[in-house]
Structures are given as C-alpha cells and as structure tokens.
C-alpha positions in Angstrom: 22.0 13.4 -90.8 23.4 17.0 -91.9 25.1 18.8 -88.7 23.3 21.9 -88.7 25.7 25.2 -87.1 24.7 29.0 -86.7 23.6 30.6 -89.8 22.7 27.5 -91.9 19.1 27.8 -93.3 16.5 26.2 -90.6 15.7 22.4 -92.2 11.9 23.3 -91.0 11.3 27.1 -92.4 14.5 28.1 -94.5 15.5 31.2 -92.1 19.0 31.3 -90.7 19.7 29.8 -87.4 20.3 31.7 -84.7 21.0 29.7 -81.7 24.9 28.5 -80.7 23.7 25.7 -78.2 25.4 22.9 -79.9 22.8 20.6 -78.0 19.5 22.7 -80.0 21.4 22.2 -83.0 22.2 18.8 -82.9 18.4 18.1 -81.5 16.9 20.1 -84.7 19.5 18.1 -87.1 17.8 14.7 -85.7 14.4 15.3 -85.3 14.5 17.5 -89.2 15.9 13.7 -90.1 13.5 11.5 -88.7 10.6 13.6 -90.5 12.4 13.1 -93.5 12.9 17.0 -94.9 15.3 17.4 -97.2 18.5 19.1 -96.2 17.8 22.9 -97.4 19.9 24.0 -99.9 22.0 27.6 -99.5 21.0 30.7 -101.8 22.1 30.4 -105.1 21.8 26.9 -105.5 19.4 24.7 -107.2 17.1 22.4 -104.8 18.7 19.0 -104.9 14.9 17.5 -105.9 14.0 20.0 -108.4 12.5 18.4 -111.4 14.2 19.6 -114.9 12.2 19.4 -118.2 14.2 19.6 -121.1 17.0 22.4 -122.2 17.7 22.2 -118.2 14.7 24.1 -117.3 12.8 23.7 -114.0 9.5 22.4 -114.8 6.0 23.8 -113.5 
C-alpha cells in the first residue's frame, strides 16, 4: 500500500489531494488498495501498465 500525503494525485480521480488529516489519507491509501487501482503515476511519467508496441511506442 503507497502512503498517500498532500498534493499526491488522488488513487481514485488523478486530482491533487488536498486534505492534511493523516487519518483521511491513510483511509484513502487502504481502501484505493483493497479495490486494487493502480498507484497513479506523477505528470511526466509513463503509466507503470502502459502497453508498448514496438520502437517503444504506446500502443492503441
């Protein structure tokens, strides 16, 4: 389970967290891992289960 803080991208929509309750946070963090979503990766890099076709393209 990823510890989520303030500002990290929200596991369930992508926007930026807002909250400081540590007990919120750690609540979202568990119940984001017991659905199963993947932990959302920050801007710029490349979504940990993105499918590459060849030459290291993303596929369609």
């Amino acid at each position: 389970m990823r510890i989520l803080k303030t500002g990290d991208p929200c596991p369930f929509c992508g926007q930026p967290i807002l909250t400081k309750d540590p007990h919120a946070l750690r609540l979202l963090a568990a119940i984001a891992d017991i659905v199963g979503l993947p932990e959302p990766g920050k801007e710029g890099e490349p979504h940990e289960r993105e499918v590459r076709g060849p030459g290291g393209r993303a596929s369609e």
